[in-house]
N, C-alpha and C positions, 0 to 999 in steps of 0.2 A: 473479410473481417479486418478492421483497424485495428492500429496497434495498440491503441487506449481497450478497446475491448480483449484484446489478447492476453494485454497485460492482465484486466481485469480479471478475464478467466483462472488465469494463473494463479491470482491472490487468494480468490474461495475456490479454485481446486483443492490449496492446501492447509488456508490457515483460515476454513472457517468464520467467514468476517459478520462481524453485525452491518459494518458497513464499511464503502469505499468513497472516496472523492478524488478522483483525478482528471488532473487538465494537460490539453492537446496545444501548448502553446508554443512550439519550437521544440518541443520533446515532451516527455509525460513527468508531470510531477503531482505529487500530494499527499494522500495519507490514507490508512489502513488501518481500522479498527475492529480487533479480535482480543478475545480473552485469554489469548494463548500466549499473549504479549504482559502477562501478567507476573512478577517481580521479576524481568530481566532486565538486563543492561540496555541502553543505547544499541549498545556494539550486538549484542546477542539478539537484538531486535533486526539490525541490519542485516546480520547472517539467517533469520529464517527468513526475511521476503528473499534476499538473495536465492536461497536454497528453493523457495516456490518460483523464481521463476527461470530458474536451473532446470529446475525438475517436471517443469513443466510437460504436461500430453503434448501441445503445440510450440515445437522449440522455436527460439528465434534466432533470428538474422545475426550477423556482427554488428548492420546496422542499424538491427531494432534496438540491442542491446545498449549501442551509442545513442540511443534516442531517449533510455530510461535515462530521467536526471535524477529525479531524488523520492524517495516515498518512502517517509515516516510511518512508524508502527505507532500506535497508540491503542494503549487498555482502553477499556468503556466510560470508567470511572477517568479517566482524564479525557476521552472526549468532551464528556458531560460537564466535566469544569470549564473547559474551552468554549464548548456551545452556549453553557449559560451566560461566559462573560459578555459572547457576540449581542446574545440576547439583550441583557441588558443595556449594550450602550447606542442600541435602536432605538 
């Protein structure tokens, strides 16, 4: 298994996602869209992936962990604004 999948596992292990987009470009970065990210902070968003992929069944490495760069929590309802704007400017 790759780490972008490991990762991924880790994310709907815990938080449920509608969906995920991550990229394998030097390390994994992207975004994670769950409803469970719904009225929290930034920071409070950071601390539940952090804690999914702590907590994860398949722990990682020191240096898978150095491999995660960055992945945004996002509600539904701001994906949907994001996706629409992409749409539009197609």
């Amino acid at each position: 298994m790759d780490l972008k999948e490991k990762v991924s596992d880790a994310l709907r292990h815990s938080l449920d996602p509608e969906f995920i987009l991550l990229e394998d470009d030097e390390g994994i970065s992207g975004f994670v869209v769950s409803s469970q990210f719904r009225g929290l902070s930034s920071l409070d968003r950071q601390v539940r992936i952090a804690h999914a992929l702590r907590d994860s069944p398949k722990k990682f490495t020191k240096t898978e962990r150095r491999q995660i760069l960055a992945i945004a929590g996002l509600t539904p309802v701001e994906y949907e604004v994001i996706d629409l704007g992409r749409s539009r400017k197609r």
